[in-house]
C-alpha positions in Angstrom: -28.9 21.0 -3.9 -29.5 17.1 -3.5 -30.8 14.5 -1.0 -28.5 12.6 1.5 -29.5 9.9 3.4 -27.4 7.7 6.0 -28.0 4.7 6.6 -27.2 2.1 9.9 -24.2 3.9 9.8 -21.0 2.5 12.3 -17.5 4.0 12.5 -15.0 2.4 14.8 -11.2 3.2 15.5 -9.6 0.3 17.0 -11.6 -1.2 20.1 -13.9 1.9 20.0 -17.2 2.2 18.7 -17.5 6.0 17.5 -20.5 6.0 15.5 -23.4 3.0 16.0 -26.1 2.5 13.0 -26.6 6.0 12.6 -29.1 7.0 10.5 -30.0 10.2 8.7 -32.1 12.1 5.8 -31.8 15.7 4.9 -34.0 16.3 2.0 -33.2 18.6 -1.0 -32.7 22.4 0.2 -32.7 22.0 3.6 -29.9 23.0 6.4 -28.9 21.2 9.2 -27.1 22.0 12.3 -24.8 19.0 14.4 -25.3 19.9 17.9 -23.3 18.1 20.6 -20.1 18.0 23.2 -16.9 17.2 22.2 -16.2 13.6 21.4 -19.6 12.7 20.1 -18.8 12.3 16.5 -20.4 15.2 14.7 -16.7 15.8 13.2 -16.7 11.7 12.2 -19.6 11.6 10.4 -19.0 15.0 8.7 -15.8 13.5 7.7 -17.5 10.3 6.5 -20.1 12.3 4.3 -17.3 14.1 2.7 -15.1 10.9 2.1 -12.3 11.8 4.3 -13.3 8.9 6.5 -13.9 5.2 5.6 -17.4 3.5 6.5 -16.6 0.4 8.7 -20.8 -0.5 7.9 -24.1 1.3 6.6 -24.4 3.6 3.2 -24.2 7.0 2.3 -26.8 8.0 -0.2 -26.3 11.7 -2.3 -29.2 12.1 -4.3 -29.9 8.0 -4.4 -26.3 7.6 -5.9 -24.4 5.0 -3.2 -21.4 7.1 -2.6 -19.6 5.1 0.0 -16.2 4.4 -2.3 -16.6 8.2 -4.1 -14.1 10.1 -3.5 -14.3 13.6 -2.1 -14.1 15.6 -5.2 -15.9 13.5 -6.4 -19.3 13.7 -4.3 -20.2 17.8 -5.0 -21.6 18.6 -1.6 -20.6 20.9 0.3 -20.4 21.9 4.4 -20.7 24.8 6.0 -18.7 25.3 9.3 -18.7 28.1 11.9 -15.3 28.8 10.7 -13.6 28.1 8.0 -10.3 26.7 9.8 -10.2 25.2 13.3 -7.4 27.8 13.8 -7.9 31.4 11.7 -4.9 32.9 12.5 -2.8 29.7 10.5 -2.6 29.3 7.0 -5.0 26.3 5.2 -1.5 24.1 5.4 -0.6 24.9 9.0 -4.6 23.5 10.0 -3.8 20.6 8.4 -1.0 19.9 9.5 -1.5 21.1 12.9 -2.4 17.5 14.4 0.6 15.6 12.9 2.5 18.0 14.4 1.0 18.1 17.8 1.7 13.9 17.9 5.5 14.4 16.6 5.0 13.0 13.2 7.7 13.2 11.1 8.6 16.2 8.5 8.7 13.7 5.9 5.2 12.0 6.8 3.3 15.3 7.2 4.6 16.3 3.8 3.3 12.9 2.6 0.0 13.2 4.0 -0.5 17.2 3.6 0.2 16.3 -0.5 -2.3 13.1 -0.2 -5.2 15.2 1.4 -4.2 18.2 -0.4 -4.8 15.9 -3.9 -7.7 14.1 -2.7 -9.3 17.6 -1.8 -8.0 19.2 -5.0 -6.2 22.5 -2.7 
């Protein structure tokens, strides 16, 4: 297990302030549970923890190792989510590619970005 501690944490996309100096400590062992309605950035900062997001301000801490440029594979944590894809019935490539497709993205941009995440996740 190991410690993680957030720090004045802020996230923005464009014009909107998603997270604002959010601070956090889960000690060594422990579980926690994100509780909160849709839009409140539990998904953001779970995203940031893992390095799938950037950190517009504050740290990330694993285990008192600054981990805000680490990438993903590199961090060894791991999340537990009440499912393991936001849609079961589709294959691990059809979740992530679900979004791109739902905004009309290109066939050759979602193959760019599934192979880009798919790398920078090692699946």
């Amino acid at each position: 297990m190991a410690t993680l501690k957030v720090s004045n944490l802020t996230k923005n996309f464009g014009n909107t302030q998603v997270l604002k100096q959010i601070n956090l400590e889960v000690s060594d062992g422990e579980f926690i549970v994100l509780l909160g309605p849709s839009g409140c950035g539990k998904s953001t900062l779970l995203n940031i923890i893992a390095g799938l997001e950037s950190v517009d301000e504050g740290e990330i801490l694993i285990d008192e190792y600054e981990v805000n440029r680490v990438e993903p594979k590199d961090r060894n944590i791991a999340m537990v989510f009440q499912s393991y894809a936001l849609y079961p019935a589709m294959s691990v490539r059809e979740n992530v590619i679900f979004g791109l497709k739902q905004r009309k993205v290109s066939k050759e941009q979602i193959e760019k970005s599934l192979k880009h995440f798919s790398q920078m996740l090692q699946i």
